[in-house]
N, C-alpha and C positions, 0 to 999 in steps of 0.2 A: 400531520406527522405523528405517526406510532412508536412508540418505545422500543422497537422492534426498526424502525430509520436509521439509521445511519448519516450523522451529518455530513456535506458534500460542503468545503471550501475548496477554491481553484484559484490558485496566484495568478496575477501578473504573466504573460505569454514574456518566455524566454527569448533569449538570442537564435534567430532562423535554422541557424547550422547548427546547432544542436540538437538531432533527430532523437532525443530519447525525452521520454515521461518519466514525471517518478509520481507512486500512488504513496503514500502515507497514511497507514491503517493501525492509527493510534486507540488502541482496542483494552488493553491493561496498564497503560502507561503514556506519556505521551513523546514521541519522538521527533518533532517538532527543532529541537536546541539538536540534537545531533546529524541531524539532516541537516540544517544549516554549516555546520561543521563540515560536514562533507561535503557540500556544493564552494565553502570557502577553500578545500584543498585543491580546486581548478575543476570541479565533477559542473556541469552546465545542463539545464532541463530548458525545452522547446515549453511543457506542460509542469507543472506542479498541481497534484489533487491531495487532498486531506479527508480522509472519513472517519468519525468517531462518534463512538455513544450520545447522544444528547445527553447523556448526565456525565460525559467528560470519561476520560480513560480511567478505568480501574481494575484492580486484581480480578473481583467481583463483580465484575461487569454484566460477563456472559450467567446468566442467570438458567437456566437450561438449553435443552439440545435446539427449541425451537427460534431461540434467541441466536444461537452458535451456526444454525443452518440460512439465518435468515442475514447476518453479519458477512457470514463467506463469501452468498447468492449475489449481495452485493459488492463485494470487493470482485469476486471472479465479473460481472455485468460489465464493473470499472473498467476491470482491463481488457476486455475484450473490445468495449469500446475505445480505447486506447489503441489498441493492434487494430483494428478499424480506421482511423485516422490515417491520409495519406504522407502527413508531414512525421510520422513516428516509426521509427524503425527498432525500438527496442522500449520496454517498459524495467523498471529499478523499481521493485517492490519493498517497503519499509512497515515490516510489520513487528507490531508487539501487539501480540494474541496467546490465550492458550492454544494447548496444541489441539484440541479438539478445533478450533477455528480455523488453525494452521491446516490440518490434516483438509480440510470441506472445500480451502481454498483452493486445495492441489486438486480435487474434484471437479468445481467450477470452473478451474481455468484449462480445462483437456481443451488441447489443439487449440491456445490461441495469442500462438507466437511465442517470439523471446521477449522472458522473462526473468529479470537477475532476482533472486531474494539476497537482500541485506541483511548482513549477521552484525548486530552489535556486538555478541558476545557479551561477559559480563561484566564489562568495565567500558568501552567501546574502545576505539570510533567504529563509527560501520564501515563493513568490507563487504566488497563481494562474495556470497559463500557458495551459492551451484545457481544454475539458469535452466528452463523450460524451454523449447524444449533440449 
């Protein structure tokens, strides 16, 4: 694994009827406690994925552009793989990234299905804020 990976944890397979994924791309902070929160307001995932820094979420994370393209490459791969899966109709993306990560991930994920991004905002809980396509 390179500094440049991205760690992959994947919960526990949810309840059947629940055709949605959620990815977890805990990149400058970790979203982990507010994702729970919102699965406790009645929100139910088929999949739960988690990617993060191997040295844990931070401000300083993304250390240049090569670092920033190679973080996205992978989040976009996630969900694609995600919208791949016959049991998944819908991906809930949970990101805290800079925007530079943010911006590469809209890159990576052309054409590949519905996709909610989750807005904490800056106090939370997360909410839905717009969906791909």
């Amino acid at each position: 694994m390179s500094e440049n990976d991205l760690i992959r944890e994947e919960a526990l397979k949810g309840p059947v009827q629940a055709r949605v994924a959620s990815l977890e791309a805990s990149i400058s902070r970790d979203v982990e406690a507010g994702v729970l929160a919102f699965v406790r307001q009645g929100n139910r995932y088929r999949h739960r994925l988690t990617l993060k820094p191997v040295g844990g979420p931070s401000r300083s994370a993304v250390d240049g552009s090569d670092t920033a393209d190679s973080w996205a490459h992978q989040i976009g791969a996630t969900l694609v793989t995600l919208a791949d899966r016959s049991d998944i109709d819908r991906a809930d993306l949970f990101l805290a990234a800079p925007v530079e990560v943010a911006v590469l991930v809209g890159s990576w994920t052309n054409a590949v299905g519905e996709v909610l991004l989750m807005d904490w905002g800056k106090t939370g809980p997360f909410s839905r804020m717009w969906s791909l396509p």
